[in-house]
SEVEX-726242 format. One line per 4 residues: number of its first residue (from 0); for each residue x, y, z of C-alpha. Coordinates in steps of 0.001 Angstrom, whole numbers. Example, Ala and Ser with C-alpha at 12.3 -4.5 7.8 and 13.67 -1.06 7.14 Angstrom:
<recs>
0> 12300:-4500:7800; 13670:-1060:7140 .
</recs>
This chain:
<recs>
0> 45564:41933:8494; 41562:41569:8283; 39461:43281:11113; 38666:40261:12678 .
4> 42590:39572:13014; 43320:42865:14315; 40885:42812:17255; 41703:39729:18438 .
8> 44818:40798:18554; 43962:43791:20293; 42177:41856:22642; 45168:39494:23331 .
12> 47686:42732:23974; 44804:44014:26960; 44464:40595:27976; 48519:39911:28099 .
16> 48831:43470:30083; 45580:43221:32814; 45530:39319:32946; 43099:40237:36012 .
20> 40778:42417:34455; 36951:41807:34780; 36756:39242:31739; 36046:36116:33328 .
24> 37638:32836:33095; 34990:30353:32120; 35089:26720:33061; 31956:24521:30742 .
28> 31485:20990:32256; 29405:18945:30434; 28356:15764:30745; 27539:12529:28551 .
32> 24074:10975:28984; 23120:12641:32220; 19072:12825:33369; 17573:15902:34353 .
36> 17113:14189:37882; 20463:12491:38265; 21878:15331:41131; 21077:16018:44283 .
40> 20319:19086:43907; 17535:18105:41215; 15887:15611:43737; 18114:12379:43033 .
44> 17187:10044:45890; 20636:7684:45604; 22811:9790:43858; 24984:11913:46357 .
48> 26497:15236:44633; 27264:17271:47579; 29793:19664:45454; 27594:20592:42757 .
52> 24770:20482:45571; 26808:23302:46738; 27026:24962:43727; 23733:25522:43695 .
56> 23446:26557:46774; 26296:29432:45464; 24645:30165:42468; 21930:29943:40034 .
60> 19755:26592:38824; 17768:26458:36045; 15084:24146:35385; 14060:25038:31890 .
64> 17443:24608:30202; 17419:22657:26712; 20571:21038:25081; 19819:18558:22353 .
68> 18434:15186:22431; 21636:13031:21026; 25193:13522:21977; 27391:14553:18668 .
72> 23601:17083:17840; 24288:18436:21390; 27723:19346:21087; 27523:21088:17418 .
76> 24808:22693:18849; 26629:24032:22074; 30061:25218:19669; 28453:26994:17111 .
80> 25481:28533:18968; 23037:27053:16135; 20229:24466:16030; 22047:21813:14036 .
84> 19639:21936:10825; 21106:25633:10727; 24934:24638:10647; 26574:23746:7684 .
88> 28306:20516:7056; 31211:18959:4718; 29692:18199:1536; 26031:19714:3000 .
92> 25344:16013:4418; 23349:16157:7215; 24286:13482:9646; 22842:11913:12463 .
96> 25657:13129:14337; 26348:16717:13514; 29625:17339:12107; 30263:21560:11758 .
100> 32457:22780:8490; 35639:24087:9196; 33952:27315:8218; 31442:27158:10866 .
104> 33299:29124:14136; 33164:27259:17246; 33353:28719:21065; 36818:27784:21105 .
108> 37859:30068:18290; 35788:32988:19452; 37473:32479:22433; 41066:32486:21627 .
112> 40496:35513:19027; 39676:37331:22252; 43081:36678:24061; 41820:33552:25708 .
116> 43574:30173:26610; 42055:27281:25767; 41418:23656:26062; 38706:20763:24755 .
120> 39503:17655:27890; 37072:14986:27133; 34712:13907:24566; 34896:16033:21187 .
124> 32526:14076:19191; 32212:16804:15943; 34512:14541:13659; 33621:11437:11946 .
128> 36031:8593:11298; 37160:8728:7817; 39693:5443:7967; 41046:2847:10390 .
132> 44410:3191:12017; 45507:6283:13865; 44967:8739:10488; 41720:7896:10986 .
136> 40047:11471:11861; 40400:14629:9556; 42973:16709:11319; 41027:20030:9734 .
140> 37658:18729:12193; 39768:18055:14974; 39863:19950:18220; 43391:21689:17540 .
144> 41809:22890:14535; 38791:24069:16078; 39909:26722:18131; 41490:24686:21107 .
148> 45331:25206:22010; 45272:21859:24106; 43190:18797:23812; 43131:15342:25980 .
152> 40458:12867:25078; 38844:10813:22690; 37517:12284:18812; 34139:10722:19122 .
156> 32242:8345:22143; 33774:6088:24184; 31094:3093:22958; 27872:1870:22435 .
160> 27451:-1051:24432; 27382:-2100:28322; 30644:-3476:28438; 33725:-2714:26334 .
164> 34419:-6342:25554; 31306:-6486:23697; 32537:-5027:20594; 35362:-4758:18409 .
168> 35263:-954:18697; 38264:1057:20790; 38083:4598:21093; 41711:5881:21412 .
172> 42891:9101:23580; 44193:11533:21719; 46744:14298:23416; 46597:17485:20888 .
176> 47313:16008:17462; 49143:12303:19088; 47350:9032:19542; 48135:8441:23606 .
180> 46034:5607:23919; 45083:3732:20449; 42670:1436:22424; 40552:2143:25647 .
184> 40400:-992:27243; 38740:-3:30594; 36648:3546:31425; 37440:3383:34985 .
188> 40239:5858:34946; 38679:8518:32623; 37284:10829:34772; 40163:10606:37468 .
192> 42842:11399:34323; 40575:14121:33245; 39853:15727:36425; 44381:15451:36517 .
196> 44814:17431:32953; 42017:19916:33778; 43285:21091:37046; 46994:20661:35945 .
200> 46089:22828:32752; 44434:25388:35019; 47603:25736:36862; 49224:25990:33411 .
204> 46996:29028:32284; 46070:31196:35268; 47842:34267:34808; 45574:34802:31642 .
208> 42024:34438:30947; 40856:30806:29709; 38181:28634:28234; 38455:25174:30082 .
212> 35863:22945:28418; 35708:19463:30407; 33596:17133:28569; 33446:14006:30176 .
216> 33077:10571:28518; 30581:9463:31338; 27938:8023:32788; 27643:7589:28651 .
220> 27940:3776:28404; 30561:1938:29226; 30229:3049:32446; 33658:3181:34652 .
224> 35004:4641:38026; 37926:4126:39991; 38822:2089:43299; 37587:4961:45304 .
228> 34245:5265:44141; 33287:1705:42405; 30416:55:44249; 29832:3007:46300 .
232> 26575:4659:45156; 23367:3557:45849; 22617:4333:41937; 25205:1431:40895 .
236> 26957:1586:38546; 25711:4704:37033; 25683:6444:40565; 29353:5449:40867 .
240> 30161:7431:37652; 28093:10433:38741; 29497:10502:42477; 33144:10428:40945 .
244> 32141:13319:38400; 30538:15407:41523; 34033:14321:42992; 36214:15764:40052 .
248> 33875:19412:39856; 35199:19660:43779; 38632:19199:42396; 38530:22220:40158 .
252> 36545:24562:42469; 39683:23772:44877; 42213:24167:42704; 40692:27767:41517 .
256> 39907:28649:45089; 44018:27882:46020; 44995:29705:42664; 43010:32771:43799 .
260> 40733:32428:40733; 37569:31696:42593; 36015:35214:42371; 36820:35698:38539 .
264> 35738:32096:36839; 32546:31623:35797; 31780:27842:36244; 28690:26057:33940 .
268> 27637:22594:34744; 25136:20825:32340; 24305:17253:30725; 24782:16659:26677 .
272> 20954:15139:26466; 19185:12872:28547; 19827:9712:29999; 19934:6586:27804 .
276> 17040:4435:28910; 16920:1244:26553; 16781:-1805:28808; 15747:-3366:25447 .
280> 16447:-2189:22296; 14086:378:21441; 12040:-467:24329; 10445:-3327:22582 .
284> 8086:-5371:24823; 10115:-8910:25311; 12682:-7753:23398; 16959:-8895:23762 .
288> 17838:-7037:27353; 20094:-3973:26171; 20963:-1350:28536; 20818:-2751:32758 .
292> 18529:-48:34521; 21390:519:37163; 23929:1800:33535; 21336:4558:32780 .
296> 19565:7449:34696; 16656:9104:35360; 14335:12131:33936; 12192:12058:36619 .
300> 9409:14139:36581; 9965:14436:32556; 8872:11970:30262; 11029:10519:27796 .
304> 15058:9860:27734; 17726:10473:25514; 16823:10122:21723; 12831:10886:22496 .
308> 11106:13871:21378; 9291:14022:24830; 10985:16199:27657; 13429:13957:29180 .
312> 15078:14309:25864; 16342:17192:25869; 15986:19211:29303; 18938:18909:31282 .
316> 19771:20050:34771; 21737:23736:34739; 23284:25269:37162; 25925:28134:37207 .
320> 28764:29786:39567; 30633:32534:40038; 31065:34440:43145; 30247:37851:43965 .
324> 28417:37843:40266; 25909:35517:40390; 23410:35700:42970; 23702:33060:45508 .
328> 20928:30582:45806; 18984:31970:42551; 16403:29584:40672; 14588:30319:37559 .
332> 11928:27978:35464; 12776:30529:32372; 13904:29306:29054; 17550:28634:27737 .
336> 19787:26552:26181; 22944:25119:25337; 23311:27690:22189; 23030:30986:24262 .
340> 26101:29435:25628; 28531:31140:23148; 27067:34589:22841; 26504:34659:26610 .
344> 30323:34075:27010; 31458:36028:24016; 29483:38964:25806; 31202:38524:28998 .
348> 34591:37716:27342; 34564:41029:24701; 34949:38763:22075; 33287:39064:18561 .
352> 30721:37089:17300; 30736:35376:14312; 29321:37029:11077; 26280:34527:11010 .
356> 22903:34375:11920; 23269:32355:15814; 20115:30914:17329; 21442:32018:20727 .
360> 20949:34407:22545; 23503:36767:25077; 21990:35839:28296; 24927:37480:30314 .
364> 22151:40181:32077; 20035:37159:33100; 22826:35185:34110; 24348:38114:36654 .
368> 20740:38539:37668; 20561:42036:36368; 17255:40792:35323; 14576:37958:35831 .
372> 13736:37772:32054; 15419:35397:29830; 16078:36863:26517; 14851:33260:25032 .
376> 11406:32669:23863; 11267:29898:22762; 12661:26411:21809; 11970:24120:19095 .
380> 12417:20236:19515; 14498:18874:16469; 15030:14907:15870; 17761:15769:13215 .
384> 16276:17371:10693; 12972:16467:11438; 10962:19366:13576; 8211:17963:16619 .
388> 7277:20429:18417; 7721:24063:19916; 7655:25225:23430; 6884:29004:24359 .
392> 6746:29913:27978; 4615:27097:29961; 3147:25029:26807; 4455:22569:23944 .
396> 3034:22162:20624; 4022:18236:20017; 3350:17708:16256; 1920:14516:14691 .
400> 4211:11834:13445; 4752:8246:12822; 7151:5904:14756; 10038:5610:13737 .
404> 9903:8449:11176; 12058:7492:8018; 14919:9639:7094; 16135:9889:11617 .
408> 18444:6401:10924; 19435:4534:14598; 17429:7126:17241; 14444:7202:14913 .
412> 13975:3514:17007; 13238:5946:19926; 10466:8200:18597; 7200:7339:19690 .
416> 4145:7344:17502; 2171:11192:17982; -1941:10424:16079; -2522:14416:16376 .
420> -1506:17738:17517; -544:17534:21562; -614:20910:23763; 663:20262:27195 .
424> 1075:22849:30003; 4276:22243:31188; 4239:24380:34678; 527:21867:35431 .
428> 1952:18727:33446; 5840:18327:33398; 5508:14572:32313; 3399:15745:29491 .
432> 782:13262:30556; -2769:15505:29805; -3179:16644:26039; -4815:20149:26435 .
436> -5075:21236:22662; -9106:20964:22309; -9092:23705:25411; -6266:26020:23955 .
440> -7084:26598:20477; -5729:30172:20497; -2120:29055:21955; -2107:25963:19337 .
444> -2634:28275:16441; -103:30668:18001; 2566:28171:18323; 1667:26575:14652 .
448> 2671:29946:13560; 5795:29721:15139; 6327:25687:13425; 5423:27812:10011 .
452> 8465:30369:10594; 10711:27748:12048; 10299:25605:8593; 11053:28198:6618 .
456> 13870:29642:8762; 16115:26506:9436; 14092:23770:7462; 12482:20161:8221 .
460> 13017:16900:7060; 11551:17327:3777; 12634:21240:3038; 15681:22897:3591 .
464> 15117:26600:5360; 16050:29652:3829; 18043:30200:6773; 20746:27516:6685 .
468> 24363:27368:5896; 25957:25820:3041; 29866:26240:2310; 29835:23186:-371 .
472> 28245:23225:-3379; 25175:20930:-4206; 22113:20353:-2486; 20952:19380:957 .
476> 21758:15654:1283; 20342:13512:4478; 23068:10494:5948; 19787:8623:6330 .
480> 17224:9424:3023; 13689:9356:3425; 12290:6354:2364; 9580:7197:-766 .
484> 5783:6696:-129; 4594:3243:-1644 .
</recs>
């Protein structure tokens, strides 16, 4: 038996003998696609969200809090507690969607090696399809594998276009290691089916501690909702999917409150990236109509959307419950992000770590309010391998770079052209409108020196960091080479 094997074994036996000790349950909603402004909460105008309103009210919101800026990117980030250009991947290919080695640990294992429950419902997205048919996805990558003893949803995204019959693509619906649904014909049950399994599961699981991780499909297009909330919102279509998501996080907080669970589960609610604005394709003046406004949110006051390297890319809205723990009614502009996630929760769950360098950071004191300090720093802004900036505190370095950088594949369509070195004061200038780097030259040089360690820590698009992980043999390989200078 190694030593990792024997404490989580330990674990289990105290978790199996006080399931109602002071560990936590821990329930991580995340969303697909969602904008930084698309809650009530976080000044929607149209979108009603009175249960996570309420939420906030309960607990804590964070303003400052950073995922990724593209969905499968988000999610490695969020399991393995490591910017993406850190984690290692099958044959060291770095992909424009992240896909972890099975040696990477994800917050599902660290989890259930601590005497946890647990269960992936929703989008996975940290697989790549290998084959047609229903073998199509390596069983080794999938969620079961992973660290999750239950799993209901689909491998990767539900789609890339406005309307399913638009393409020949069909995501199926897996349940554990069984095709349920080979084809998704309509989205407009998803959320209603999820909201079912999670709160079914939770009845399932509640005389020991558990990891619920409900990662919904939506308002990622297709968009769907049911008869009850279809043509509702004021947002459209994208609304409707929101309201009906706001509708499902009321469901759980019921069903914990009526399972007497309410005072020791920890909830998290947070967005994958921003919203996908692309009314044409890659907002081309004139060009073919793409994505309908009303199928896509809103950053507002950020600039940017999902794929940029501008704000709206990757600042999601944040907030976080749990009664008699977190201070009611708390809001902080400090820094953090979807990778202090797992050592925040591994803290709070006694559960080891794994035996890696993390880019995350235990934010369990900040979280409880025990203090007003993040322990995060910093964050850097990664377009897959290729590094654009750093923010520390109020201001962000934006680097120079071309459009449509070679070597970034399908979202490089999204990054905008930067002719020099931008500082912008984020606290004065949220929508990073006033370039303040001539004024600053002290914090510019001080946050170049922080781009300098970053490259040689985790890398950049044209040098792999010393810091990285590599479990295959042979060199860093990118999905999508850099083109060579003619």
């Amino acid at each position: 038996m190694t030593a990792r094997t024997a404490f989580a074994a330990l674990l289990l036996a105290v978790a199996s003998a006080a399931p109602g000790a002071d560990r936590p349950n821990v329930v991580l909603i995340f969303t697909d696609d969602q904008g930084y402004q698309d809650l009530g909460c976080f000044g929607s105008p149209d979108i009603k969200t009175p249960h996570l309103d309420r939420m906030a009210a309960e607990g804590l919101r964070l303003t400052s809090f950073y995922a990724q800026p593209v969905c499968g990117v988000s999610r490695a980030a969020l399991m393995t507690g490591s910017y993406p250009i850190r984690t290692a991947e099958p044959r060291n290919l770095k992909r424009l969607h992240t896909v972890p080695h099975p040696r990477e640990e994800t917050m599902g294992e660290v989890l259930r090696d601590a005497g946890y429950a647990t269960a992936l419902i929703g989008k996975w997205h940290l697989v790549e399809q290998r084959r047609r048919g229903p073998e199509r996805f390596d069983p080794a990558l999938m969620p079961n594998a992973r660290g999750f003893d239950f799993f209901y949803g689909t491998p990767m995204f539900n789609g890339y276009t406005v309307r399913t019959d638009e393409t020949a693509f069909r995501s199926p619906i897996y349940r554990n290691e069984a095709v349920e649904v080979p084809a998704v014909e309509s989205w407009d049950r998803i959320t209603a089916d999820y909201t079912r399994e999670a709160t079914a599961w939770i009845r399932q699981n509640r005389d020991r501690p558990f990891f619920l991780y409900l990662a919904h499909n939506l308002p990622h297009i297709p968009l769907g909702a049911s008869e009850d909330f279809r043509g509702k919102s004021a947002a459209g279509p994208y609304g409707d999917a929101i309201e009906e998501i706001d509708w499902s996080c009321g469901e759980i907080f019921r069903t914990l409150k009526e399972l007497d669970l309410d005072e020791n589960t920890l909830v998290v609610f947070t967005s994958d990236n921003g919203p996908w604005v692309e009314t044409t394709r890659g907002m081309k003046p004139g060009g073919k109509p793409f994505i309908p406004r009303e199928h896509s949110g809103r950053a507002k006051p950020l600039r940017g959307w999902k794929m940029s390297a501008w704000e709206g890319g990757s600042r999601v809205p944040f907030l976080a419950r749990w009664p008699g723990r977190i201070p009611a009614g708390r809001e902080s502009d400090e820094l953090l992000t979807t990778m202090d996630l797992l050592p925040t929760f591994a803290s709070l769950a006694g559960a080891e770590l794994p035996d890696v360098t993390l880019d995350g950071k235990d934010a369990s004191a900040f979280l409880l309010g025990k203090t007003n300090e993040s322990p995060r720093d910093e964050y850097l802004y990664y377009s897959g391998c290729l590094l654009t900036g750093v923010r520390s505190g109020r201001w962000k370095l934006v680097l120079p770079r071309e459009a449509n950088p070679s070597g970034l594949g399908w979202w490089g369509r999204m990054i905008e052209a930067v002719p020099e070195t931008q500082l912008f004061d984020l606290d004065a200038d949220p929508g990073e409108t006033t370039n303040v780097a001539g004024a600053h030259p002290q914090v510019v040089a001080r946050l170049m020196d922080r781009i300098e360690a970053a490259r040689e820590e985790l890398g950049d698009l044209d040098r792999v960091g010393a810091g990285a992980r590599f479990f295959d043999d042979g060199p860093r390989r990118l999905q999508v080479p850099i083109k060579p200078q003619t």
